[in-house]
KOLDOVO-877907 format. One record per residue (C-alpha): x, z, y negated. Coordinates in steps of 0.5 Angstrom, whole numbers, padded with zeros to 4 digits, always signed. Layout:
BEGIN
XZY;...
# end
This chain:
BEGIN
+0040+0003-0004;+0041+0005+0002;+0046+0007+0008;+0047+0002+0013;+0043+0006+0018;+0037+0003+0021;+0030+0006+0017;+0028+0008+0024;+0033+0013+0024;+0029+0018+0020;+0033+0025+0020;+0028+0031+0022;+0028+0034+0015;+0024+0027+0012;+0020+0028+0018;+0018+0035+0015;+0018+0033+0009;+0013+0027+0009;+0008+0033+0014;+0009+0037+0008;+0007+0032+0003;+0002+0032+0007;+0000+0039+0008;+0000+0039+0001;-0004+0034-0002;-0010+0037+0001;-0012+0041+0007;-0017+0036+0010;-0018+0035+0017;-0018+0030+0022;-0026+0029+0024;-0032+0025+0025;-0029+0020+0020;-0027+0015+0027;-0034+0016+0029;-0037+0012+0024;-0040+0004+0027;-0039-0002+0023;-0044-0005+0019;-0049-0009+0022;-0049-0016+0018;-0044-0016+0014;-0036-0013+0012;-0034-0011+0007;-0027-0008+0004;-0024-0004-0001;-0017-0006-0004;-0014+0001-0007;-0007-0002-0011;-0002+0004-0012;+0004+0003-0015;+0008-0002-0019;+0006-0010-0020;+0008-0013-0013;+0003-0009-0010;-0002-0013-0014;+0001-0019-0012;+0001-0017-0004;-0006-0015-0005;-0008-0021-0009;-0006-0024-0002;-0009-0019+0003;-0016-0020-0001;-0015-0029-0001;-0013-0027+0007;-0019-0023+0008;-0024-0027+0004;-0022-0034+0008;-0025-0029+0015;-0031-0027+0011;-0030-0021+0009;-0033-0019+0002;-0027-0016-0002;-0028-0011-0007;-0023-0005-0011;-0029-0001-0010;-0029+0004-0004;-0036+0006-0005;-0040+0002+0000;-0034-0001+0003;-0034-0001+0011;-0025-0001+0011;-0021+0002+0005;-0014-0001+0005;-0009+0003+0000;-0004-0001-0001;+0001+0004-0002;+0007+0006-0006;+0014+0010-0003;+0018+0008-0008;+0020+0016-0010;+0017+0023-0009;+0011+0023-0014;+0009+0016-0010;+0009+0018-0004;+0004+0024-0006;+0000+0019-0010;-0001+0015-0004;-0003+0020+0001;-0009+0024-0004;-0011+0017-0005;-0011+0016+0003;-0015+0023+0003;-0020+0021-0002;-0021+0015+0002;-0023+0018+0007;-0028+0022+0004;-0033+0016+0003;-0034+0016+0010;-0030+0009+0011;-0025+0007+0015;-0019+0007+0012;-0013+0003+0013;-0006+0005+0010;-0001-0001+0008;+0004-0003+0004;+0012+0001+0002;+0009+0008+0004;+0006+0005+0010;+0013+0000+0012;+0016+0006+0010;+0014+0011+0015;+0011+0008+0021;+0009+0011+0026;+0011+0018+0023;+0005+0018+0017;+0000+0016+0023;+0001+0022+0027;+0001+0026+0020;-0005+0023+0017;-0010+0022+0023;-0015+0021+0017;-0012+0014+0017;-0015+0009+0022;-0009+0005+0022;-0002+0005+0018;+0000-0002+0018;+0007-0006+0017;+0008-0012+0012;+0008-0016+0020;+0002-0015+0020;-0001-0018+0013;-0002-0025+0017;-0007-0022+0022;-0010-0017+0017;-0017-0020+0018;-0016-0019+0026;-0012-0012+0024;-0019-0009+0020;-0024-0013+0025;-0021-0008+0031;-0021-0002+0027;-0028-0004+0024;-0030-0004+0033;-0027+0003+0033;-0020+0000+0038;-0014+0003+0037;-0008+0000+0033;-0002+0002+0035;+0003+0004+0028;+0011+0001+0028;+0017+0003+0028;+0021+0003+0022;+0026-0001+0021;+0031-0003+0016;+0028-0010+0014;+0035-0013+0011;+0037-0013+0019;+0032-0019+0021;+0034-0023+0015;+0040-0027+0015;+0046-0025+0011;+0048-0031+0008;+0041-0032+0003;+0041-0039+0003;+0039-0038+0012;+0034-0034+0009;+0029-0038+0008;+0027-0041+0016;+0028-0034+0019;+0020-0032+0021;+0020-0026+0017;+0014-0023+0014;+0015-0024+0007;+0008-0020+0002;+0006-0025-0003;+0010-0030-0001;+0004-0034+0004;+0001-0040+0005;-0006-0043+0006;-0007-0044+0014;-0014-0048+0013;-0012-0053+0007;-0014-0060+0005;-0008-0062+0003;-0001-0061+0007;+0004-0060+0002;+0011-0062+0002;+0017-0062-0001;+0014-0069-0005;+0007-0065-0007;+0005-0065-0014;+0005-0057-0016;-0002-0058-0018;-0005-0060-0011;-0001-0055-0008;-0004-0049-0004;-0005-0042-0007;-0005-0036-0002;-0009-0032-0008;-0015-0028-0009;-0016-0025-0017;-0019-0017-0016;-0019-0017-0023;-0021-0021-0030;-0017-0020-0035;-0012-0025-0039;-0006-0023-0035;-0003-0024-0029;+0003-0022-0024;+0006-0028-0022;+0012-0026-0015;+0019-0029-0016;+0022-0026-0010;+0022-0021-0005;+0027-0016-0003;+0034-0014-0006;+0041-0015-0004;+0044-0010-0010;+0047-0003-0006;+0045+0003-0011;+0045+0009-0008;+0039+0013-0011;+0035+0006-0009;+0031+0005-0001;+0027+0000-0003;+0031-0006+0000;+0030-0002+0007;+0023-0003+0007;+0022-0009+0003;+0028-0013+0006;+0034-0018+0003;+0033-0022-0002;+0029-0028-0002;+0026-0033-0007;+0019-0037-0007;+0021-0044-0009;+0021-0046-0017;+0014-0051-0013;+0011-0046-0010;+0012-0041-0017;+0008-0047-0021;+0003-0048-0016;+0000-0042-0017;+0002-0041-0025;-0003-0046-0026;-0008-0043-0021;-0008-0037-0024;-0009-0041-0032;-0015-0044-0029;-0017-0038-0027;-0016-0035-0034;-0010-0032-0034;-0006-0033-0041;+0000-0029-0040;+0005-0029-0033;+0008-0023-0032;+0015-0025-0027;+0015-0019-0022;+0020-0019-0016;+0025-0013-0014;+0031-0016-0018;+0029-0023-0023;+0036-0025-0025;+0038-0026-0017;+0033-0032-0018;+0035-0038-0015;+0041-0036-0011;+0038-0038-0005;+0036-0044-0007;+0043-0046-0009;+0041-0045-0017;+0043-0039-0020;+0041-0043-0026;+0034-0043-0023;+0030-0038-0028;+0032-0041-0034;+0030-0047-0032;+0023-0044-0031;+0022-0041-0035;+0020-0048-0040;+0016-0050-0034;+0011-0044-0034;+0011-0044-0041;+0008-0050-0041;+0002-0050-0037;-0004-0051-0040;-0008-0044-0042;-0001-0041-0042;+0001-0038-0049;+0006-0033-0046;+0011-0032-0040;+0015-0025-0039;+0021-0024-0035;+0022-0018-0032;+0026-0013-0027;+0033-0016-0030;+0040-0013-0027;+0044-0012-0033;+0051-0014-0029;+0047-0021-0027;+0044-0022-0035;+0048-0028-0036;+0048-0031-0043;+0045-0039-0040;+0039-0033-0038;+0039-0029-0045;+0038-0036-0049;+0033-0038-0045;+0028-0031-0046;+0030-0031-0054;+0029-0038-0056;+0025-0042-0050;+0018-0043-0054;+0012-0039-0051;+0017-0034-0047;+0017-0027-0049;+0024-0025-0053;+0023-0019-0049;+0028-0016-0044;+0027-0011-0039;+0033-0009-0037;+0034-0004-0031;+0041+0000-0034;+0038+0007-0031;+0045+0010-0034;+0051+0008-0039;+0056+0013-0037;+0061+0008-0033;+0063+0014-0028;+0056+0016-0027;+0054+0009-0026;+0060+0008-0021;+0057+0014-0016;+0050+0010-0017;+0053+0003-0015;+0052+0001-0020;+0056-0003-0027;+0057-0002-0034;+0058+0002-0039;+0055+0003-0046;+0059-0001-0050;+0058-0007-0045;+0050-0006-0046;+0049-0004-0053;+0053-0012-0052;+0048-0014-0048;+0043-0011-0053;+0047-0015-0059;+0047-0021-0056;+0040-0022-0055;+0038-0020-0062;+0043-0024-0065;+0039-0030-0062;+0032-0027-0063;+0032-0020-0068;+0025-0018-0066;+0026-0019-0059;+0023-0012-0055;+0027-0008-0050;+0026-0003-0045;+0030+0000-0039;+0029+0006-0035;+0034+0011-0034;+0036+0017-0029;+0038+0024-0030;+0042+0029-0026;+0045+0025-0020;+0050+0027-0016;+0057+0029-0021;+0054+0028-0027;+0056+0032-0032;+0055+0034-0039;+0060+0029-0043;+0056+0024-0039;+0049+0026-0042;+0053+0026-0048;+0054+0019-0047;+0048+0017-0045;+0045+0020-0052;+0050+0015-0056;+0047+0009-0052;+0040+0012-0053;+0042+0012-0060;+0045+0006-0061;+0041+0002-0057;+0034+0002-0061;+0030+0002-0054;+0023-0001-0056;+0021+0004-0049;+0025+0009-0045;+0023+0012-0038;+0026+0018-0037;+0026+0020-0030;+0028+0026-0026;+0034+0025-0020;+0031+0027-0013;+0035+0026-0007;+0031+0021-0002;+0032+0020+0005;+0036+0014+0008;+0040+0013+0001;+0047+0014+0000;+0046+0019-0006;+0042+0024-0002;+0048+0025+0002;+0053+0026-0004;+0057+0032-0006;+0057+0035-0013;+0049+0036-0014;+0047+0038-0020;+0041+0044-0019;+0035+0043-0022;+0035+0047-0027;+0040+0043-0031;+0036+0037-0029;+0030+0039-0033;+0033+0042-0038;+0037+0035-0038;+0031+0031-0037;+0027+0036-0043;+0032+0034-0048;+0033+0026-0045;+0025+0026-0046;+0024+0029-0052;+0030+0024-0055;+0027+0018-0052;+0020+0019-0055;+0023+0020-0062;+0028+0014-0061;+0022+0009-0059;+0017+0012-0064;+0023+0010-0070;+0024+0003-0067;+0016+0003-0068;+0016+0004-0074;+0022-0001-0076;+0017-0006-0074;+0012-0004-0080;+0010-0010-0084;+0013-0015-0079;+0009-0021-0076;+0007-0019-0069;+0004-0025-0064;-0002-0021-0061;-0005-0023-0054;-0012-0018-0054;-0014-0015-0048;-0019-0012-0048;-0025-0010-0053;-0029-0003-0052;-0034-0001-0057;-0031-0006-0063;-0024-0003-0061;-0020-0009-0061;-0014-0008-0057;-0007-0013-0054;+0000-0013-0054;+0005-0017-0059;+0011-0020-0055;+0015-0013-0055;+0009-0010-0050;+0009-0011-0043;+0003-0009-0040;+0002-0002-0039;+0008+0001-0040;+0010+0000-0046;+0005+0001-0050;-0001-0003-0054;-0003-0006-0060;-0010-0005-0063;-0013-0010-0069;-0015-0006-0075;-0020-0011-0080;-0017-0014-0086;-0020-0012-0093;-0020-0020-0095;-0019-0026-0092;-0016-0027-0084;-0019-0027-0077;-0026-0024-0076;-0026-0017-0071;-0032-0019-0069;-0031-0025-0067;-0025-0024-0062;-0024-0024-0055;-0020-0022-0049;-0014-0028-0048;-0014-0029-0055;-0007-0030-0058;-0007-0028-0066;-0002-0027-0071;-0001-0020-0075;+0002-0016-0079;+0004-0009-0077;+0001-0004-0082;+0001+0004-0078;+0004+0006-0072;+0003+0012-0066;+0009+0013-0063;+0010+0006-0060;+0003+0004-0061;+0002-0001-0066;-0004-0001-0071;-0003-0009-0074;-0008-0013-0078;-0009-0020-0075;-0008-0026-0081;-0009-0032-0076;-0011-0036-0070;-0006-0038-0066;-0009-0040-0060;-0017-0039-0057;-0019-0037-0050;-0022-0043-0047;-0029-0043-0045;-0031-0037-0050;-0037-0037-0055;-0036-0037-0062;
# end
C-alpha cells in the first residue's frame, strides 16, 4: 500500500524517474502526429489493453461507451483514427510496457489517447513527458470517453489531471461508499436503456455496460474496484480508490450476458475478491455467489481470483473446493512466508499458518490447484528469511509460483524503508527463488500423471488441440494440450473452442499438461458436429 500522502505529491525523483522511463523506451519526437485530420465519414478506435484482467474488463466498458456513440470499436490499430492504450502502472516493467506501447501508437499516424493505471497514475506529469499522446485521461473521464475522443479527433486540446490519491473521495466507512459519485471503471451502467432496473428487476432484464473485444470461451467478470489492504510494496489502491463491490445483481446480470455471448468459464477479477460483500452488509456474500454464477445456462466453470490469505475464511475455502461447477482453485496472494518479513510488508501470516491454509483446501478437494505470487529482496529481509521462504516453497506444492524481484516504487511505504537489500543479493536471491519454483511446480505436474483432469479448450491451431483443466487459470498457469487416443474416446477432430472434455493426464513440460480426452462432459452450443 501507500503512504497517506496525496498521489499528487509526487516527489522529484518520480518525476525524473517517469522522463527517464520515457527517454529510454524510445527517442521519438514529438512531430506532425497532432496535425493528422479526422477521418471524413466515420470514427474508428482502437482499444490497446495492457496489464492484468481488470483492464479488460474497464476496456470492454470503454468499448460499449464508445460503441453507443457511433464509434467502430477495434484491438486493431492499424486503420483506426484515435488509439486508446489503457495502460498499466502497477511496477516498473509495466510502466515501460506501457509507454513503448504508447510509442508504437503513434507511429501509425493515429491519435493517440493514454488511459487507464498509468495514465491515473501519473497525470498531467506523463502528458508533458510524452507529447506523442493527445491526451492522457483520468478514470473521471470514462463517462464522457465519447465526448474526450471526439475532441481530440477535432484537434481540441484536452487539458490532463492532477493526481490524487483516490481513497480520499470515497467514504471511510465501506458501506457509504457506494451513493458517493465517483467514477468506479467497470463498474457502469447503460444511460439509454429500455428498462430501468431497480432493486425488484430480474437479473436477466438488467442492463450490462459491456462490449465483448474478443471471442474466446473465457471471460472476466469485476467483482469490485479498489482495496483497502495497507501493504507497503503495493500503490495500487492510491490510484484505483477504496474498496467497492458491484452488487451480487449486478454480477449476474452481466454473468448471463456474457454466457449468451458464448462465454463458458468466469473469470472473478477485482483488487482483493475475499473483501466481497463487506460493503454490502455480507461478508458472506461470495459464497453465496458462487453457486449462483455456476448455475447459469452456458456456464460450465466459475474461478475465483485474487484471494488475500488473511481473509480466506474456511465458509470461503468449502464454497471453492466443493460447490459444483466451481474451479477447487485457489489463488492466493502469500507474496512471503517468513512472518517477519511479512510484518515490514504489512502483511499476516507465516508459513505454517499457509501450508494450513493449503491443507485445509486439500483436505476438501485433493486436486485442487494452487498458485500465489512471491517477492524477493524487500527491505530487511535477510537469508534466514529466504531460507524460510524455500521451506514453505517446498512444502507447499504450488501448481504455479511468481517470483518477483523487489523494487521501490514511489509513493509506497517500503520505498522509504531502511534496511535495502542491494541488488546484487536481490538477483542472486531471486535467481536461486526462480530456479526453485520451476523445479517445484514441474514436480507438482508431474504428481498429477494418470489423473482425470476437466479440460475446457481454448483454442484449435492447426489440429493442436489446446485448454485448461481446473488447475490452470488462463494465461498464467500454464495450459492443457489434447493428445488423440489410440482406442475409443473423443474424436480431435471433432472438438471445438468452449468444449469441456474429461481426460487423463499422460505426459508434462513443466507445468503444461499432455492428456488424452475420455469423454464429453458438455458441448458448446451452437457448434457444428
Amino acid at each position: 500500500m501507500v503512504s497517506a500522502t496525496s498521489a499528487s505529491d509526487h516527489s522529484s525523483s518520480a518525476r525524473l524517474a517517469l522522463r527517464r522511463d520515457l527517454e529510454q523506451s524510445s527517442d521519438h519526437s514529438s512531430s506532425a502526429h497532432r496535425d493528422s485530420a479526422p477521418a471524413a465519414e466515420g470514427r474508428r478506435v482502437a482499444l490497446l489493453t495492457l496489464g492484468c484482467a481488470r483492464n479488460e474488463v474497464d476496456s470492454e466498458e470503454l468499448a460499449a461507451r464508445l460503441h453507443a456513440d457511433g464509434w467502430q470499436v477495434t484491438t486493431d490499430g492499424e486503420g483506426a483514427d484515435v488509439v486508446v492504450v489503457n495502460t498499466c502502472g502497477f511496477v516498473e516493467k509495466a510502466k515501460q510496457d506501457s509507454i513503448q506501447t504508447l510509442l508504437a501508437a503513434a507511429d501509425t499516424g493515429a491519435k493517440v489517447v493514454a488511459a487507464g493505471c498509468m495514465a491515473e497514475r501519473y497525470g498531467r506529469e506523463l502528458a508533458e513527458s510524452l507529447p506523442e499522446a493527445q491526451a492522457v485521461l483520468s478514470f473521471d473521464d470514462y463517462p464522457d470517453i465519447a465526448a474526450r475522443l471526439d475532441a481530440v479527433l477535432a484537434g481540441e486540446q484536452v487539458g490532463a489531471h492532477t493526481p490524487r490519491d483516490r481513497r480520499e473521495l470515497l467514504p471511510l466507512t465501506p458501506v457509504n461508499r457506494r451513493a458517493a459519485a465517483v467514477s468506479l471503471p467497470g463498474h457502469g451502467t447503460p444511460t439509454r436503456v429500455a428498462v430501468e432496473a431497480d432493486e425488484h428487476t430480474p437479473a436477466h432484464l438488467r442492463p450490462v455496460l459491456r462490449r465483448r473485444l474478443d471471442t474466446g470461451p473465457v471471460a472476466s467478470l469485476k467483482l469490485a474496484s479498489g482495496c483497502d489492504r495497507r501493504c507497503a510494496f503495493c500503490a495500487i489502491p492510491a490510484f484505483r480508490g477504496a474498496f467497492v463491490s458491484r452488487t451480487p445483481d449486478e454480477l449476474l446480470a452481466e454473468a448471463e450476458w456474457l454466457a449468451k455471448t458464448g462465454v463458458r468459464e468466469l473469470v472473478l477479477v477485482s483488487e482483493n475478491s475475499t473483501s466481497y460483500g463487506k460493503d454490502l452488509g455480507d461478508p458472506r456474500a461470495l459464497e453465496k455467489l458462487l453457486p449462483q454464477l455456476a448455475a447459469i445456462d452456458g456456464i460450465v466453470r466459475v474461478r475465483a481470483s485474487y484471494l488475500q490469505p488473511a481473509e480466506t475464511r474456511p465458509g470461503l475455502i468449502e464454497a471453492i473446493a466443493t460447490t459444483p461447477g466451481v474451479a477447487p482453485y485457489f489463488d492466493l496472494s502469500f507474496q512471503h512466508s517468513s512472518e517477519p518479513v511479512l510484518r515490514r510488508m504489512r502483511r499476516f501470516g507465516s508459513t505454517d499458518r499457509f501450508l494450513e491454509l493449503l491443507a485445509g483446501a486439500r483436505a476438501l478437494a485433493p486436486e485442487a490447484g494452487a498458485r500465489s505470487n512471491f517477492i524477493v529482496g524487500f527491505p530487511g529481509e535477510t537469508r534466514a528469511d529466504v531460507n524460510e521462504l524455500v521451506r514453505f516453497l517446498s512444502e507447499a506444492r504450488l501448481d504455479a509460483i511468481g517470483v518477483f524481484d523487489y523494487s521501490d516504487e514511489d509513493g509506497t511505504e517500503a520505498a522509504g524503508l531502511s534496511g535495502k537489500v542491494s541488488a546484487a543479493t536481490i538477483k542472486r536471491r531471486y535467481d536461486k527463488l526462480s530456479a526453485l519454483a520451476d523445479e517445484l511446480c514441474t514436480q507438482r505436474a508431474e504428481e498429477r500423471l494418470g489423473s482425470t483432469v476437466e479440460v475446457l479448450v481454448d483454442s484449435i491451431d492447426d489440429g493442436v488441440v489446446e485448454g485448461r483443466a481446473a488447475h490452470q487459470a488462463p494465461e498464467v498457469d500454464g495450459s492443457t494440450t489434447l493428445v488423440a487416443p489410440e482406442g475409443g474416446g473423443v474424436d480431435l477432430a471433432a472438438l471445438r473452442p468452449g468444449d469441456l472434455v474429461r481426460a487423463t493426464v499422460t505426459g508434462t513440460e513443466g507445468v503444461d499438461l499432455f492428456a488424452v480426452p475420455n469423454e464429453m462432459i458438455s458441448a458448446a452450443p451452437g457448434a457444428a458436429r
